[in-house]
LUMVODO-317719 format. One record per residue (C-alpha): x, y, z; residue in three letters. Coordinates in steps of 0.25 Angstrom, whole numbers, plus 5000, padded with zeros to 4 digits. Example, Ala and Ser with C-alpha at 12.3 -4.5 7.8 and 13.67 -1.06 7.14 Angstrom:
// LUMVODO-317719
504949825031ALA 505549965029SER 
END
This chain:
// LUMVODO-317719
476550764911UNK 476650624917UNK 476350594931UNK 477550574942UNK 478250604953UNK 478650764952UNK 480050794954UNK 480250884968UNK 480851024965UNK 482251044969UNK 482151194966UNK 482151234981UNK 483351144986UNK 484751224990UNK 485451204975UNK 486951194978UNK 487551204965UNK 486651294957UNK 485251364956UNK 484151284961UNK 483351204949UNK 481651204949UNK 480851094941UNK 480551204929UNK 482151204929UNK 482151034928UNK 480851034918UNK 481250964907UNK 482650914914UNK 483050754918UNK 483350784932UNK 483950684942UNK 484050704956UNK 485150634966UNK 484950624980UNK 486350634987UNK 487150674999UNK 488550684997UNK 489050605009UNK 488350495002UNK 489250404994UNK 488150334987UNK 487650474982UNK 489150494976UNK 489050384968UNK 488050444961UNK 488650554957UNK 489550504946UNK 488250444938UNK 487450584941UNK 488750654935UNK 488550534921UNK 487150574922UNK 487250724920UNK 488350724910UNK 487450604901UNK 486250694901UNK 486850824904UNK 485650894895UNK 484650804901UNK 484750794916UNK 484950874928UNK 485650804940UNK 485250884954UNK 485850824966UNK 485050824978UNK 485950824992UNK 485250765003UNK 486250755014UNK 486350675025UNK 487250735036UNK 487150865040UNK 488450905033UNK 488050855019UNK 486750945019UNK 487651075021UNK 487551155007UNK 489051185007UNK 489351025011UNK 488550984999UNK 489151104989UNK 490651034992UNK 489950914989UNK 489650944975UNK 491051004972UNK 491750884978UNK 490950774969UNK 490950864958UNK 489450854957UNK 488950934945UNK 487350954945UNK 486351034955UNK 486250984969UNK 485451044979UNK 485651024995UNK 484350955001UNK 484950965014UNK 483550955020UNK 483250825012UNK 481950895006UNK 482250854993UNK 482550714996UNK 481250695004UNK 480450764993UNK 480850644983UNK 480850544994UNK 482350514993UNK 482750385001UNK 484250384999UNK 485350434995UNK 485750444983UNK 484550454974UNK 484450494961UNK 483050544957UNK 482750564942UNK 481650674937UNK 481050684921UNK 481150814915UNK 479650844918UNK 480050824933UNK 479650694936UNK 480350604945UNK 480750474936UNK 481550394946UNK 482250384958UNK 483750314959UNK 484250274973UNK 485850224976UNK 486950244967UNK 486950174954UNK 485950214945UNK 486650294934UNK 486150194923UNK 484650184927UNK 484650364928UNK 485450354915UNK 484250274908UNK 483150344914UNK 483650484909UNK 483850424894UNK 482450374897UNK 481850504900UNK 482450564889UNK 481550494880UNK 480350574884UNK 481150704887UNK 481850794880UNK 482450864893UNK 482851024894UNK 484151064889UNK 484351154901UNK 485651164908UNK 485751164923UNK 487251194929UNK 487651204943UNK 488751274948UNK 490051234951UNK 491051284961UNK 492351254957UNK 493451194966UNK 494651264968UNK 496251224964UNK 496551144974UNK 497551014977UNK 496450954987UNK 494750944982UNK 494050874993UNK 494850795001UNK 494250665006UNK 495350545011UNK 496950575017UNK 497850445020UNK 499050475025UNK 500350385026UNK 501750415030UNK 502350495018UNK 500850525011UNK 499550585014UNK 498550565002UNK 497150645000UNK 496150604988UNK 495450714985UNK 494350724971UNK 495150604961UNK 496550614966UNK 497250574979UNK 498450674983UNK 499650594989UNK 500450704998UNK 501350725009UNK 501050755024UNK 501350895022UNK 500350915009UNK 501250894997UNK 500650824986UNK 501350704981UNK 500550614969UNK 499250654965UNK 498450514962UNK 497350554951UNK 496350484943UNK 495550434956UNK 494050424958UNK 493850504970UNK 494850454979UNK 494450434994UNK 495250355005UNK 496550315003UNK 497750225009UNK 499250225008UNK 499950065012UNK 501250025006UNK 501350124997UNK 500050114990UNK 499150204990UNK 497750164990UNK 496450244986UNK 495050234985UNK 494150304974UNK 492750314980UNK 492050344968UNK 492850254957UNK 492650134969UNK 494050104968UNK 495450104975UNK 496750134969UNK 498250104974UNK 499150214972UNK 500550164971UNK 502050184966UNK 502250314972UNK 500750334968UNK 501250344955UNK 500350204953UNK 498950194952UNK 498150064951UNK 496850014955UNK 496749944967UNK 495249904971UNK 494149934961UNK 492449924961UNK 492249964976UNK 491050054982UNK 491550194987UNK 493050144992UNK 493250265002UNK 494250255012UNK 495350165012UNK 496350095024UNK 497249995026UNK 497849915035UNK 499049865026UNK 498349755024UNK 496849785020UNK 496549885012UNK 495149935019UNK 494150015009UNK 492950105015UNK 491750075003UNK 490750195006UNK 489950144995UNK 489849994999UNK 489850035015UNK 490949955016UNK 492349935020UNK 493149825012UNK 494449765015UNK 495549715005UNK 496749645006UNK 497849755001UNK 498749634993UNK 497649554986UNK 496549674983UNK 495449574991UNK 494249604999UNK 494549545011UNK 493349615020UNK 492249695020UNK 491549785030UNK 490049815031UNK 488949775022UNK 488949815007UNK 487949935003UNK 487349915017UNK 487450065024UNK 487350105037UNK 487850085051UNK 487749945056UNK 489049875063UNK 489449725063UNK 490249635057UNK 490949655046UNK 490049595037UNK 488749655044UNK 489149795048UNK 488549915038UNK 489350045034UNK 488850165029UNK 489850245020UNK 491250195025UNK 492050325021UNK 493450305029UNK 494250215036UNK 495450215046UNK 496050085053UNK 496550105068UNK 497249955071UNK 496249855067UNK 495149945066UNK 494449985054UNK 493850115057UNK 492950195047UNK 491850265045UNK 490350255039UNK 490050405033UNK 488550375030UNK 488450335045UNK 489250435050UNK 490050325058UNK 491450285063UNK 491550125063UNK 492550025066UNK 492949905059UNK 493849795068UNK 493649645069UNK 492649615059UNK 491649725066UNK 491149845063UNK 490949965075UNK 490450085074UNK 490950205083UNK 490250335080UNK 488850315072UNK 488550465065UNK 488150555077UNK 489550615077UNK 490050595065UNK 489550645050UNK 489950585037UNK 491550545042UNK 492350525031UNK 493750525035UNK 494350405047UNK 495750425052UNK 496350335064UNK 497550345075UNK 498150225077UNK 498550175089UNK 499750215093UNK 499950325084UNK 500050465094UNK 498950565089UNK 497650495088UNK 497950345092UNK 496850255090UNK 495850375086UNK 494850405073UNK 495050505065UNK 493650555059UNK 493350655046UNK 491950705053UNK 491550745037UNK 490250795038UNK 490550855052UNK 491750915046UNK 492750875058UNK 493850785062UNK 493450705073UNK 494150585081UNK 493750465087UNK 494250365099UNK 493850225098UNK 494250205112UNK 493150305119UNK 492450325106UNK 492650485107UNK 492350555095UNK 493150715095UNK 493150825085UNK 494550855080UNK 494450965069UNK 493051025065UNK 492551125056UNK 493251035042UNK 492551035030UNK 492050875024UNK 493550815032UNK 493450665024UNK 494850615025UNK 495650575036UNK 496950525039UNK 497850545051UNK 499550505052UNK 500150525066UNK 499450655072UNK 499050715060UNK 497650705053UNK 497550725039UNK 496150765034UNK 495350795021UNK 494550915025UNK 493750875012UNK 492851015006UNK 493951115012UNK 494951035002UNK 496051025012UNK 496850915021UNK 496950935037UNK 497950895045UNK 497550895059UNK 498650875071UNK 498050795081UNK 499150815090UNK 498850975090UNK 497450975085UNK 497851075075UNK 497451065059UNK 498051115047UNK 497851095033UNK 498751015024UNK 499151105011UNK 499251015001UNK 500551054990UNK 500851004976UNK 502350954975UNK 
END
């Protein structure tokens, strides 16, 4: 036996998706281990090259995910277990809430793959995104020296019931439409939940806008955006080769694109498909205001414009920020928010809401609502499950309430919610 770095056991972590596994279980097993927190969006750009991985060297390799949340939320076994239905995730995870696990192998960031030979030795370590090539060659390389166990580790699988809505996560809303992307499809229907078009054959479809007819939407994991148009009978590719496009606005004029994998926010002219400005530094993270050109973002997930005003906010800070006149503010900084995914504004003018931030609290699961004037921050609705999407028209907001698979409309004129039944024409 040669000399190494042992492997840690995992057999004592809290396994989610199936009966805990000791090292005699992996002797003689190609195991690979990946570091990950859900929230992450880093982490879920791996998980298309760990699902390559397992299917290339399904006899060969065991693929255990290790989750190592960062906000409260995300450590909650139930939080994590709709996590793995909703990305479709396919092998073992155990919940390292505690981060035990990830101190035990000195893990520095997330995500982190780390690879172990069938005799238990830890071979390497790969940190970031990216690194399906180099895993891919050191596998076939440790199959030279070993011929690994032909035994076969399942995990169980909790299926999803029929349903017209799986996971939720944006709603725009215009005149005549409200839209929901949801899984690979974005559902066009009317105010009152009846289901119009269907637009299939998306990448996991994320924000969405509606200007002159066109409906425009961004695929977070396919990194591309997609104009809907012709009585969204038409399909066509619109913007291709961008980092996590997640949330979309418009002023008639720019088409604004939140980048969560970049940390940025990009500005293009809607006529000539240009990049016309950019905001934050590229693959800078963090929480750092400025110019333009010298603020840092963290995670960008949603946007809303209230007159000139870019408003968004940074998930991985847990921040609301404002973007106006070529600098960037930041308004709350993580000590009352957790993970926000969904901005909605009022503007001025409008009756219910005027001038106000509407705010998918995720992580806190709850509705919250935010004055810029006297920089007050109330709870609206509480008790929700993941909200991520947010959109308001008059005094109605419309939101995703994402793991309980539903759309909420909440009056803000009587304070009272309800849910949307969606119906099939």
């Amino acid at each position: 036996m040669r000399a190494g770095v042992r492997s840690v056991s995992l057999e004592k972590a809290l396994w989610l998706n199936r009966a805990p596994l000791g090292k005699a279980e992996l002797l003689g097993k190609i195991v690979l281990l990946d570091f990950f927190t859900y929230g992450c969006i880093n982490c879920l750009n791996v998980l298309p090259d760990l699902a390559v991985l397992e299917q290339e060297f399904a006899q060969e390799l065991v693929v255990i995910g290790v989750h190592t949340g960062k906000f409260a939320h995300e450590k909650e076994d139930h939080a994590v277990r709709e996590a793995i239905k909703r990305y479709k995730i396919n092998h073992a995870v155990i919940n390292d809430a505690e981060h035990i696990y990830k101190e035990a192998y000195a893990i520095k960031a997330w995500p982190t793959q780390v690879l172990i030979d069938p005799e238990g030795y830890i071979v390497k370590e790969y940190r970031g995104e990216g690194h399906l090539d180099a895993i891919r060659d050191q596998i076939k390389a440790l199959l030279y020296s070993y011929t690994p166990s032909k035994k076969n580790f399942s995990v169980d699988k909790e299926k999803m019931l029929p349903s017209l809505l799986h996971y939720p996560q944006k709603i725009a809303v215009s005149a005549e439409y409200l839209f929901v992307s949801h899984r690979d499809e974005v559902l066009v229907c009317s105010h009152q939940g009846e289901i119009l078009h269907k637009i299939t054959g998306l990448s996991q479809p994320q924000g969405m806008v509606y200007i002159g007819e066109i409906l425009y939407i961004a695929s977070h994991a396919g990194g591309f955006i997609t104009a809907v148009s012709d009585g969204f009978s038409h399909k066509e590719l619109w913007l291709e080769g961008l980092r996590n496009p997640y949330d979309l606005c418009s002023d008639g004029k720019f088409l604004y694109v939140a980048l969560a994998g970049a940390h940025q926010i990009k500005g293009y002219d809607l006529k000539y498909k240009r990049e016309s400005f950019v905001i934050g530094r590229e693959n800078s993270e963090s929480l750092h205001d400025g110019s333009y050109a010298e603020a840092v973002l963290a995670q960008p997930c949603a946007m809303a414009l209230l007159d000139e005003e870019l408003w968004f906010v940074d998930s991985e800070s847990s921040s609301l920020r404002c973007a106006a006149y070529g600098e960037v503010t930041s308004h709350l900084r993580g000590d009352e928010l957790q993970h926000p995914l969904g901005l909605a504004a009022g503007s001025y003018g409008e009756g219910c809401g005027a001038g106000r931030i509407f705010i998918s609290d995720s992580y806190n699961n709850a509705i919250k609502v935010f004055d810029p004037l006297s920089q007050e921050l109330r709870v609206l609705l509480e008790g929700l499950a993941e909200p991520s999407g947010i959109a308001k028209r008059g005094c109605m907001l419309y939101i995703c309430n994402t793991n309980a698979h539903e759309i909420l409309i909440y009056d803000l004129s009587t304070m009272q919610s309800s849910q949307l039944i969606l119906k099939e024409k």
